[in-house]
VEXDREN-2710 file (C-alpha; in Angstrom, 1 decimal):
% VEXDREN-2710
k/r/px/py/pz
1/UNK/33.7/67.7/-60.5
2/UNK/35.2/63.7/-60.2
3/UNK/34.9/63.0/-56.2
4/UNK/37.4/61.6/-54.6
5/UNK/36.3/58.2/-54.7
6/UNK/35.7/58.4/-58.2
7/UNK/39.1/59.3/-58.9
8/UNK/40.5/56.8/-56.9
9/UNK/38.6/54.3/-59.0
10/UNK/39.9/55.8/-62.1
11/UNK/43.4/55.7/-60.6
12/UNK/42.5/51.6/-60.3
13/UNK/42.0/51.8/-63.1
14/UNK/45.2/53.0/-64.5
15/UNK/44.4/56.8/-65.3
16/UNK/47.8/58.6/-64.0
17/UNK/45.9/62.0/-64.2
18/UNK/43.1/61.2/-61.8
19/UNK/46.6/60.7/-58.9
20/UNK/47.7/64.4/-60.6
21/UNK/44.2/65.7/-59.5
22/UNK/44.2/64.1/-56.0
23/UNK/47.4/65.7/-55.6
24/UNK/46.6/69.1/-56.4
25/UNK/43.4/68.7/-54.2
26/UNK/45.0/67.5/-51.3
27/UNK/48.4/68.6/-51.0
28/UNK/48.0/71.8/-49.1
29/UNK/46.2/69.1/-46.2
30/UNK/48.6/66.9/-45.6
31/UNK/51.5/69.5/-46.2
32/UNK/50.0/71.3/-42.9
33/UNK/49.7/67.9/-40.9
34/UNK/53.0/66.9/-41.3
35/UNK/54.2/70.3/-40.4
36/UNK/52.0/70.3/-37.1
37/UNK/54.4/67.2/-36.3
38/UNK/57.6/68.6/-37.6
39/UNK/57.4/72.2/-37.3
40/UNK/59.5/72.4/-40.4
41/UNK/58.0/74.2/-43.8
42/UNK/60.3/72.3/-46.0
43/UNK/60.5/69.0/-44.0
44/UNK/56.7/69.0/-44.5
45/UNK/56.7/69.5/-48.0
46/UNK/59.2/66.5/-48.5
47/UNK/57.1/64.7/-46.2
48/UNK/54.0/65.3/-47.7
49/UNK/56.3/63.9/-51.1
50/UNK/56.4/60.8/-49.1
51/UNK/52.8/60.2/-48.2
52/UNK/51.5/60.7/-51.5
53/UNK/54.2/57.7/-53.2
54/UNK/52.5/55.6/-50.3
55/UNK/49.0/56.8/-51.6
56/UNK/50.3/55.3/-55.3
57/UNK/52.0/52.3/-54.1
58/UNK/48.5/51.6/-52.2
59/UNK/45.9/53.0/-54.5
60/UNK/44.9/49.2/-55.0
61/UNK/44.4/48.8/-51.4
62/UNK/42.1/51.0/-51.1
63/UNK/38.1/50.4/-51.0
64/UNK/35.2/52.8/-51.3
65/UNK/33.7/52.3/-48.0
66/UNK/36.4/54.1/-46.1
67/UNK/36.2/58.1/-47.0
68/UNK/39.5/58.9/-48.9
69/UNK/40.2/62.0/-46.8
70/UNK/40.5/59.7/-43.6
71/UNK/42.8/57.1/-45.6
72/UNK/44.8/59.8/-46.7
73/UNK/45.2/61.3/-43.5
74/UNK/46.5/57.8/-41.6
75/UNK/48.6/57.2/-44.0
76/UNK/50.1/60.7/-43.7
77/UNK/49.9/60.3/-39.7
78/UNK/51.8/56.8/-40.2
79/UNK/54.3/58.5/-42.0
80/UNK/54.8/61.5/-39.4
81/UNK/55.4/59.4/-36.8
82/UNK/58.0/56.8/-38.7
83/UNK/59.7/59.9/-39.6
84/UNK/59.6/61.3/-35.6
85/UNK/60.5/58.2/-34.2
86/UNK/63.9/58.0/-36.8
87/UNK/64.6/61.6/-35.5
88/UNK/64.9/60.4/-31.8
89/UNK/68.8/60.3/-32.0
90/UNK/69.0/63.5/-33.9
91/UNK/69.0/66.1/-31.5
92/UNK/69.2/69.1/-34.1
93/UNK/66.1/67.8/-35.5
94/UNK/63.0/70.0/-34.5
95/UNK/60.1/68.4/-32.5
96/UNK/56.5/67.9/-33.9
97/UNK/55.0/71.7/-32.9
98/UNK/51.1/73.7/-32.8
99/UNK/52.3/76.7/-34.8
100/UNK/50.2/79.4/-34.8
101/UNK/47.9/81.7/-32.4
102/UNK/45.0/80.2/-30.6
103/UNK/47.1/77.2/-29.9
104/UNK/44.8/76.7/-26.5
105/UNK/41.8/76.5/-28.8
106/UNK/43.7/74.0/-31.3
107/UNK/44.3/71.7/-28.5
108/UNK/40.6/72.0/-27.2
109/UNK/41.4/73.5/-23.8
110/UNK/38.8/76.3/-22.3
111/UNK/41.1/79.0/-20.5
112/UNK/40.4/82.6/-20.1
113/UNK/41.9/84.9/-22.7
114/UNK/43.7/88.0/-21.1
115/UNK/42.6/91.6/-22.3
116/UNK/44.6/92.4/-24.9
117/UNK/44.3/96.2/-24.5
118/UNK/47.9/96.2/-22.7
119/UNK/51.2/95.3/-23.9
120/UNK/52.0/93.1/-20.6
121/UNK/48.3/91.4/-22.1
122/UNK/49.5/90.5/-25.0
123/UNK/53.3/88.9/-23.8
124/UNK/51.2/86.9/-21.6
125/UNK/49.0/85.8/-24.2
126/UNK/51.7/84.6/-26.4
127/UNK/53.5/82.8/-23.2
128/UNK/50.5/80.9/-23.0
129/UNK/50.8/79.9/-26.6
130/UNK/54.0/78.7/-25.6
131/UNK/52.8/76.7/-23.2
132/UNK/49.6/74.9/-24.6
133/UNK/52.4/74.2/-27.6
134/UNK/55.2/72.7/-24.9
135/UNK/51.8/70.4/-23.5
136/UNK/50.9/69.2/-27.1
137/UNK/54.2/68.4/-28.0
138/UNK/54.8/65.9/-25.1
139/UNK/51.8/64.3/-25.2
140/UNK/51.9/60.6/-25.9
141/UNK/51.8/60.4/-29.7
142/UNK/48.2/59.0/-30.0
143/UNK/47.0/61.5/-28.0
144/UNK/48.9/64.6/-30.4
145/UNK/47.3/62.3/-33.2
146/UNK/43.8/62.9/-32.0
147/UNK/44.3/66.7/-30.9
148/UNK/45.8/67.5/-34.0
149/UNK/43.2/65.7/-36.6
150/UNK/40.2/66.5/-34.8
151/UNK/41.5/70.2/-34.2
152/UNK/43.4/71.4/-37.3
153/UNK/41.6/68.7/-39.7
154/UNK/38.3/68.9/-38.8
155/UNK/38.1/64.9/-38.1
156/UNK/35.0/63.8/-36.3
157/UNK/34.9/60.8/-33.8
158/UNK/33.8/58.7/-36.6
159/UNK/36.5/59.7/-38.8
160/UNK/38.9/59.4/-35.9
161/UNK/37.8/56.2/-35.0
162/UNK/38.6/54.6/-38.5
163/UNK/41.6/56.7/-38.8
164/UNK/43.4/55.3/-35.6
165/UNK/41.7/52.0/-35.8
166/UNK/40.0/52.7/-32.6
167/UNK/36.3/52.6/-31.7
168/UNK/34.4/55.6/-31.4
169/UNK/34.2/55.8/-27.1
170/UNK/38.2/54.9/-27.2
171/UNK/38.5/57.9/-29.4
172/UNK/36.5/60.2/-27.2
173/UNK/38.1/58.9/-24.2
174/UNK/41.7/59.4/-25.4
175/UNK/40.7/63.3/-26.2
176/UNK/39.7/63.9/-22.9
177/UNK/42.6/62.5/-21.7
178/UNK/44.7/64.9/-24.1
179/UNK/43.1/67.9/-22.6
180/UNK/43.2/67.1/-18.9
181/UNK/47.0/66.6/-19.9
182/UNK/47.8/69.7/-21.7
183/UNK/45.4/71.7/-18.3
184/UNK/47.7/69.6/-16.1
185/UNK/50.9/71.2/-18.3
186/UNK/49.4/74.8/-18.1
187/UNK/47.8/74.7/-15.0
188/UNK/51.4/76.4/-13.3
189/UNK/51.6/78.7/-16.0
190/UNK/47.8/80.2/-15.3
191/UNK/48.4/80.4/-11.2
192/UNK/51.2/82.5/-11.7
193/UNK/49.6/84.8/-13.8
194/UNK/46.2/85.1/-11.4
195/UNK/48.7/85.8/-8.6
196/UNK/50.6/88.4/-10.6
197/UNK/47.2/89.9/-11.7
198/UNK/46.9/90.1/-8.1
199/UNK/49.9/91.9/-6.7
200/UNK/49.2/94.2/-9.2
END
């Protein structure tokens, strides 16, 4: 199997099936990543539309040395965020969301699971869901941008770092400054539930 660089050279080089094939093997990524910022299904798959013309338009931009995954994804991030900031005066629009369980995991926050061998377990399980999603979403957008790829994608600091065009202790820096916000959002949340735990 052609690797990705190899078809991107091919691409270069003017064979329109090589783009088919980087479509088909990187759709489903980049449909998900616009969706973590949208929360829309179908405003993802338009998106995702979007990020794979400016993959085209660019093909001749683009040069070995950078893996094609983490070109792909900032040029899907890029297009997330033009599309989030153009949605700033539409309040119907929906926000960029975590969807999902283990949302607290996804963001790279340590809390303490509740049993879920009770029903009142499990509705506080999913408020917290709720709430590590509320933190993400109003994080600063970098910040979401390094949560989300290095959560959901899989990026490492490396791969951050020449995704955001940052170096690699910027990059490590910024997550921890992520998490202590999204422990700062929940912190409420999980003192109310110790001191209901404890009136119990």
């Amino acid at each position: 199997m052609q690797s990705d660089i190899e078809l991107m050279a091919a691409l270069q080089g003017g064979d329109e099936e090589a783009f088919t094939l980087l479509v088909g093997r990187h759709r489903s990524a980049v449909v998900n990543l616009c969706f973590r910022y949208l929360g829309n299904r179908a405003d993802a798959e338009d998106l995702a539309q979007e990020v794979f013309l400016r993959v085209y338009r660019a093909r001749d931009r683009y040069r070995p040395e950078a893996k094609f995954t983490t070109w792909l994804y900032r040029i899907a991030v890029n297009t997330s965020l033009n599309e989030l900031r153009n949605r700033k005066n539409r309040p119907t629009q929906g926000a960029a969301t975590l969807q999902g369980a283990g949302a607290e995991e996804s963001a790279g926050v340590s809390v303490a699971d509740p049993s879920l061998d009770e029903p009142l377990a499990v509705v506080e399980q999913d408020e917290l869901h709720d709430q590590v999603r509320a933190a993400v979403e109003e994080l600063p957008e970098r910040q979401r941008m390094a949560i989300l790829l290095n959560k959901f994608h899989g990026l490492s600091y490396e791969e951050l770092a020449e995704t955001m065009e940052m170096t690699i202790p910027g990059v490590k820096s910024l997550l921890v400054r992520a998490r202590e916000n999204v422990r700062r959002h929940i912190e409420p949340y999980l003192h109310r539930g110790a001191e209901r735990k404890g009136t119990a």
